[in-house]
N, C-alpha and C positions, 0 to 999 in steps of 0.2 A: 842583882839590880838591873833596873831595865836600860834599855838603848834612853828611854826621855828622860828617866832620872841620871843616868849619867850627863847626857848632854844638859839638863837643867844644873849641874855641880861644875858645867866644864866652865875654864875663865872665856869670857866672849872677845877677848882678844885670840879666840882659836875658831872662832866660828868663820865660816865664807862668808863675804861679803856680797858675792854674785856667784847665784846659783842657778845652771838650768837643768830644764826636762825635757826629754824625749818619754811624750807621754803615748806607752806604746802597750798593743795588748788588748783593746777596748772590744773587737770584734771576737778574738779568741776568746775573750770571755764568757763574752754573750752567749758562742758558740758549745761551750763547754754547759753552759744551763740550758741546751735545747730553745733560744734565743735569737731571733734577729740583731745583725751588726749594732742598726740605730739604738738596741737596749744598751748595750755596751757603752754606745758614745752618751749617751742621757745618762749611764750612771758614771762615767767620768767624768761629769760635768761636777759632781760632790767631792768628786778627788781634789780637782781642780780646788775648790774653794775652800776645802781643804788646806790645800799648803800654802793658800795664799795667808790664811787664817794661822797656821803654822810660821809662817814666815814674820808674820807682823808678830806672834808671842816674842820671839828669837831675836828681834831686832835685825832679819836679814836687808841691805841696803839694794838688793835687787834680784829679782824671779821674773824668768825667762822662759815662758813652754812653748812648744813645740806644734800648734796647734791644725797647722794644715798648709803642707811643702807645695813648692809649685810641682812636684813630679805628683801630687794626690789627685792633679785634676783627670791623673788615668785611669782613676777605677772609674767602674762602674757608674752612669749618668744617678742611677735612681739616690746612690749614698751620698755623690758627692751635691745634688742637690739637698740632701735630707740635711749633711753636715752645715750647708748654707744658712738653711735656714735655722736651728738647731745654733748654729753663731749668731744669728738675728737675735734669737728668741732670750739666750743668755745675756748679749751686751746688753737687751730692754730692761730685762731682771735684775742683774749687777750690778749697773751702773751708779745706781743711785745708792748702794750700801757699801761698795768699793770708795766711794765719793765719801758716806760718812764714816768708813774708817779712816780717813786720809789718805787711801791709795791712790797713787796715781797712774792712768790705765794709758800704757802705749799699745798700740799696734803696730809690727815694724815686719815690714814686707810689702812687696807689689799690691796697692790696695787697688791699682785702675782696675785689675783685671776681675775685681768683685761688680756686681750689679751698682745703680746709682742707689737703689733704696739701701743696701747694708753700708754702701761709702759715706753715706750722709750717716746714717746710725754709729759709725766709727768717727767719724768729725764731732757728732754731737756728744759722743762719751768721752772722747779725747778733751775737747774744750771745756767740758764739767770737771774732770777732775786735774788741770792739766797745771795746778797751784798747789796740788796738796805736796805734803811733804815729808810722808811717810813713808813705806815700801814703795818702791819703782815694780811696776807689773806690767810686762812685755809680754804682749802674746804674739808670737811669729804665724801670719797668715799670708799664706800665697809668697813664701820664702824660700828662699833656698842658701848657700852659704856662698857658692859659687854667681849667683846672681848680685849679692852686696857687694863682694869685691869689684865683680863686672859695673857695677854701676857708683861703686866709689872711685876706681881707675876712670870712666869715665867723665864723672865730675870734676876730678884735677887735671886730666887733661883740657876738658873746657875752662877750667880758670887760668891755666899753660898760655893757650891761644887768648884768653881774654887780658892777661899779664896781668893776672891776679893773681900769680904764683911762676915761682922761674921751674924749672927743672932740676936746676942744684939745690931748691928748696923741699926736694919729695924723697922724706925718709919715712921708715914704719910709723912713726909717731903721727906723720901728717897724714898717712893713707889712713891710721886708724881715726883720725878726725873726720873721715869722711862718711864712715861707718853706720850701719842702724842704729850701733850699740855707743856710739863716738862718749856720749858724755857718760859713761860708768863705769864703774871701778869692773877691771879685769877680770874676766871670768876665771871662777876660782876652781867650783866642780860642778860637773857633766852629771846629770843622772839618767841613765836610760833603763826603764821597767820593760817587763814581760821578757827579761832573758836574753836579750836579743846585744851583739856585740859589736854596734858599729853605731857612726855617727848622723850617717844619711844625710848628708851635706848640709848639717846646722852647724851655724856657728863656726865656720871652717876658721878664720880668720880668729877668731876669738879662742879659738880652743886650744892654742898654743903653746901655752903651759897649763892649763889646767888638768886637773884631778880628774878621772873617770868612776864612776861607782856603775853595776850592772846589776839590777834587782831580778831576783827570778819572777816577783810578784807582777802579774799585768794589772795594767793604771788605777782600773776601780777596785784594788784591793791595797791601793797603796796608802798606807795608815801612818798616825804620826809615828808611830815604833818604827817603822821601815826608813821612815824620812829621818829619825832620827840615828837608828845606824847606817847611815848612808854620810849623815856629818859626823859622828862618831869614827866613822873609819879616815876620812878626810881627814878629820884633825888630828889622829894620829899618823899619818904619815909625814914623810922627810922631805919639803921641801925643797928644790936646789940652786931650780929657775938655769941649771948651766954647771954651778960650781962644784965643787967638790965638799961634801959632808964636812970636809977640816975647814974648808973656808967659813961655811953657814956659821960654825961653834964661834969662831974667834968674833 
């Protein structure tokens, strides 16, 4: 039986509720077909729609990728321009079939630091689909995980000073209100492609108790079979959140 037919037979009360990517590998790829990087990222862009298309079969309540850290703005000027516009060129494309499946499209990261043409491009795809009420679809741009904390710390502090908030009123619960990700269900499991076994400062905050899966596959090879055993493995593992296996049974 396959990884989708098992997951298609699994009870969906075992499925993640929030799932992210670390979509990683796009260059390697390319590289390995005698390819420039930008082939790699133009064919992860099918990955991408991909599991977004995946996610809404599955009922997932929210998908999270990884699409471009604020440490990316170090390579190389020619990519990370090509990456820019390559982001342009997809939210014009997507926007409006993301909108008729009822997705609703965030962006959640430092969006000053993009040009005024792609920031207005991301306000106007945000505002189209910003009602729908279907999968929640965060793409992290000009992110980092250490930047959301810094700038959620931030923000309670200035409601501190403004006595919009006392100091005895700031636990995990209200720091996580302050968050990219504030209104969604917990992140459940981490997926990171092309083999690679670290987080790279996403989701530092949110990643807390979640699941990790590490696919040997790089992004544009990652297919529903992969995505499928990747929640297959998830849902069978042992929860604990802290406790002890005897406590979870009773």
């Amino acid at each position: 039986m396959s990884a989708i037919e098992e997951l298609t037979a699994l009870d969906k009360s075992c499925l993640p509720k929030h799932i992210a990517i670390i979509m990683d590998g796009n260059g390697r790829w390319a590289k390995s077909r005698g390819k420039p990087r930008a082939f790699g990222h133009k064919a992860g862009v099918e990955s991408v729609r991909n599991a977004v298309r995946f996610c809404r079969k599955f009922g997932i309540d929210a998908l999270t990728v990884f699409a471009f850290s604020s440490e990316n703005w170090n390579r190389p000027e020619s990519e990370v321009s090509m990456l820019m516009e390559l982001f342009m060129l997809v939210l014009k494309q997507e926007v409006k079939n993301l909108h008729k499946n009822n997705v609703q499209l965030r962006i959640i990261g430092d969006i000053s630091g993009f040009n005024k043409r792609l920031q207005k491009q991301i306000a106007n795809a945000q505002e189209l689909t910003k009602d729908n009420t279907g999968l929640i679809f965060n793409v992290a741009a000009n992110y980092g995980g250490r930047w959301d904390i810094t700038r959620a710390a931030k923000a309670m502090a200035q409601d501190v000073v403004e006595q919009k908030l006392s100091v005895d009123d700031i636990t995990e619960q209200t720091l996580n209100q302050y968050t990219a990700t504030a209104d969604l269900p917990e992140l459940d499991l981490m997926i990171r492609t092309s083999g690679e076994h670290r987080i790279s400062n996403f989701l530092l905050w949110q990643a807390a108790y979640a699941e990790f899966y590490f696919a040997e596959e790089h992004w544009p090879d990652f297919d529903d079979e992969v995505f499928a055993k990747a929640i297959m493995c998830y849902a069978n593992r042992d929860r604990r959140f802290g406790l002890t296996g005897e406590q979870i049974e009773k």
